[in-house]
N, C-alpha and C positions, 0 to 999 in steps of 0.2 A: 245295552239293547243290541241283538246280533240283526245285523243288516245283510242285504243281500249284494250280489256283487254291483259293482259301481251306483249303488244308490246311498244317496245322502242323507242325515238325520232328519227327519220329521221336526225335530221340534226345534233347531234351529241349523240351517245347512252348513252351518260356518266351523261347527262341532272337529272336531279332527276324528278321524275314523283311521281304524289299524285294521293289519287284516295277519289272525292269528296263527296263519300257517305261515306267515314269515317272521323268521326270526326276531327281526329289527322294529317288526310291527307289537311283537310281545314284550320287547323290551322298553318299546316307548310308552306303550300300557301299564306297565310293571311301575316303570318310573313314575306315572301318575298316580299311581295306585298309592303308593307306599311315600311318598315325598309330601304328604298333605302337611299343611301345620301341624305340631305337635306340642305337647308340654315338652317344656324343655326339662333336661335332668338336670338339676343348679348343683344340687350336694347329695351323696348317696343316701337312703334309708336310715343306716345307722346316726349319720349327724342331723336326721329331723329328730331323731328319737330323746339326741343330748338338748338337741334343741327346746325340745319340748321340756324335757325335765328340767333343765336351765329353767324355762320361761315357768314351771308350775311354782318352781322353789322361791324364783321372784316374787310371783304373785302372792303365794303364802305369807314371805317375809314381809310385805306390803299388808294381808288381811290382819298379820297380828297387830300392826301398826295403827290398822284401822279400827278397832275392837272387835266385838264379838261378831256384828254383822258383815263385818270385812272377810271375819274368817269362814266365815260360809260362805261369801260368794268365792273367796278364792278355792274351797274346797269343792266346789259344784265347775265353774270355771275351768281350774286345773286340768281335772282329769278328762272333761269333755277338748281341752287344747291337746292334751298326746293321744285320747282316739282319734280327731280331728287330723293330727300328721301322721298317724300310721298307717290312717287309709291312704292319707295325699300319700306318704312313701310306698305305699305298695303300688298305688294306682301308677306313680311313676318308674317303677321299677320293670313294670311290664315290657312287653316287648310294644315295639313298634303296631300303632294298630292303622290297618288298611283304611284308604277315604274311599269310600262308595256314594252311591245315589241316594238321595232323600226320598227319592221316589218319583211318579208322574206329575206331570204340569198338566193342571184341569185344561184343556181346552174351554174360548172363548163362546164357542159358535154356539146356536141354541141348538140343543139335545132333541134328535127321534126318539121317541120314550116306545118300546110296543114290545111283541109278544116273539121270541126267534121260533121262525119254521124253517126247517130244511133236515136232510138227512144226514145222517150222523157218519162222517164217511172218514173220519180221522179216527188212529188208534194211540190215546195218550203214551208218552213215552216213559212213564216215571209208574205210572198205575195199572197202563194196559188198557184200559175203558175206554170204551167208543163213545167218539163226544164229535161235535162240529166245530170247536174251536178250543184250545188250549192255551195257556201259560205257565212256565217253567221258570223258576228264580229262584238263583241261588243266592243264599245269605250268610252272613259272618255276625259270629254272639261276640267280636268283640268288632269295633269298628270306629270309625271317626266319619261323623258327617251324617254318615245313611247307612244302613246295613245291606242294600240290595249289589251285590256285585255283577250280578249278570241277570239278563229276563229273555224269554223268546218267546214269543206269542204268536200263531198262526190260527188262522182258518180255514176252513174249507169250503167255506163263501155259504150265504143265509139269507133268509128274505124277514127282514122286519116289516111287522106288519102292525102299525100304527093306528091313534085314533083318526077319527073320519075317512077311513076306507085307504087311507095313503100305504103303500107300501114303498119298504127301500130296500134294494138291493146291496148286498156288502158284497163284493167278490172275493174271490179266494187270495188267500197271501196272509202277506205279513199285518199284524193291529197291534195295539198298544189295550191291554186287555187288563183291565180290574177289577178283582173277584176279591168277595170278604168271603168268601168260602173255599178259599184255598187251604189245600190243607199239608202237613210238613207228613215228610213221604223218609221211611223208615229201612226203606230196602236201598242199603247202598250200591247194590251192585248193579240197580238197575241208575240211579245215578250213576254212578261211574260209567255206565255203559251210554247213558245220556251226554257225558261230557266227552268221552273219551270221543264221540260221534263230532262232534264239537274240533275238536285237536288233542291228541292223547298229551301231548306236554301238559296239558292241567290238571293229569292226575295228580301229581307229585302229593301227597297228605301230610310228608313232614312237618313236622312245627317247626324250623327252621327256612320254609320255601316260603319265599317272596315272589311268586308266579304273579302274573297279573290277573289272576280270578281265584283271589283266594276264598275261599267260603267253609262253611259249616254242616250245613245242613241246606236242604232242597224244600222248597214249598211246589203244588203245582193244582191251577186252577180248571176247574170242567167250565167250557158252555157246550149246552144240549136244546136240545127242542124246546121249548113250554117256556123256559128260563124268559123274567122281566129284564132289560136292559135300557139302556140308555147309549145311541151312537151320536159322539161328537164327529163333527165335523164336514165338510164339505158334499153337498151331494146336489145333484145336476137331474132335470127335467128327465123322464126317457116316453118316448115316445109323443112330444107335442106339437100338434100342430095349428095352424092358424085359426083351424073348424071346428080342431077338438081341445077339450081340457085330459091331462094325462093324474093319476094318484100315480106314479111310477113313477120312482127317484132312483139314484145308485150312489152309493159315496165313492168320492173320489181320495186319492190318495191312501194315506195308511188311516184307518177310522181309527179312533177310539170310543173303544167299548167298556162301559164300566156296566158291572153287574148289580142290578139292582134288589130282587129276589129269583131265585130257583125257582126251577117250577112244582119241587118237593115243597120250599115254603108257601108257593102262591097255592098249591093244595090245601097244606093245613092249614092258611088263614080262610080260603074257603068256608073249610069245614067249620072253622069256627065260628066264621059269622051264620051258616045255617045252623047251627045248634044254638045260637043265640037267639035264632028267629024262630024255630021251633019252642022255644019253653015258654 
């Protein structure tokens, strides 16, 4: 998750944070990135191969020993024990694969559930589309752990507008934003011009660069007007006083926002429950 300057993880402050315009800071990254547990390589490829065929030739000599029923399971057996090690040897022969994130930690707090309004004043940087809040994460198809190697989410600040009249206020900045309608973005240049924004040492794409973000491919999430959500997290009176009751909240801190339906979907359920009610 990209943070902003001298501010500390949301999710737990204790997190160690780099900062990837310096050197020292990429390479303490890098090191975390690429040092995760691993399978270890015991014997190359080719000795799971003898291995296997040792072990089929066993069995065998064992199913004839056993009769007829011996020798069908040694011939069913067998040959699923050398596919069995040619994946394990190819799977270990790979290269080293990066540990990433599993992903978000649901927040505890109880969820404003309501309808986002505000204008649309942010211009996504992966799509181009004008939205009021966005997330960018890149991922890796081979990985250990999680596949998410980096995420950045912003807003341009929104007013959720909940049941019984309540409204809350999100301010503009940075959130922790999840979208199932994210979608994987096919123009690499406007990636690369996304990360390059980022610190250009990440372009490297070699299959040999062990950078500290290494990834694959780009996903990137809209939030827009209409869109259903759900905001975790902290959020504080505004305007109350001893004479009056306020429906005006603000969340404090970094929110999380998990996207619940678009406002494309909450259209066509819409329409489908009036065409229900029509027939």
């Amino acid at each position: 998750m990209l943070l902003g300057d001298h501010e500390a993880c949301d999710v737990d402050p204790r997190h160690q944070r780099v900062r990837l315009d310096d050197p020292r800071g990429r390479e303490d990254l890098a090191q975390k990135v690429w040092s995760a547990p691993q399978q270890p390589l015991l014997v190359s490829p080719e000795s799971h191969l003898m291995f296997s065929s040792a072990g089929t030739g066993l069995l065998a000599a064992l199913g004839v020993a056993a009769g007829p029923a011996g020798m069908v399971a040694a011939m069913t057996v067998g040959p699923l024990a050398m596919l069995g090690a040619g994946v394990l040897a190819s799977r270990r022969a790979r290269r080293t694969q990066p540990f990433g994130a599993a992903g978000y930690l649901r927040p505890v707090e109880q969820p404003q559930f309501g309808r986002v309004v505000g204008p649309a004043e942010l211009i996504a940087p992966l799509s181009g589309r004008r939205c009021i809040g966005y997330v960018v994460t890149l991922r890796s198809r081979d990985f250990y752990g999680g596949d998410t190697m980096l995420t950045d989410a912003i807003t341009a600040g929104f007013e959720l507008q909940a049941s019984g009249g309540r409204r809350v206020r999100v301010p503009p900045g940075r959130m922790r934003f999840q979208s199932h309608a994210s979608r994987s973005v096919r123009n690499r240049e406007a990636v690369d011009r996304f990360v390059g924004g980022i610190n250009e040492w990440l372009l490297d794409h070699s299959p040999d660069h062990r950078g500290p973000v290494p990834f694959d491919y780009a996903e990137e999430g809209l939030l827009r007007e209409g869109d259903m959500v759900e905001v975790h997290g902290q959020v504080s009176v505004v305007g109350l006083s001893y004479r009056h009751t306020s429906n005006e909240y603000e969340a404090r801190g970094v929110p999380h926002v998990r996207l619940v339906r678009t406002a494309a979907e909450d259209a066509v359920a819409a329409q489908a429950v009036f065409t229900r009610a029509s027939a």
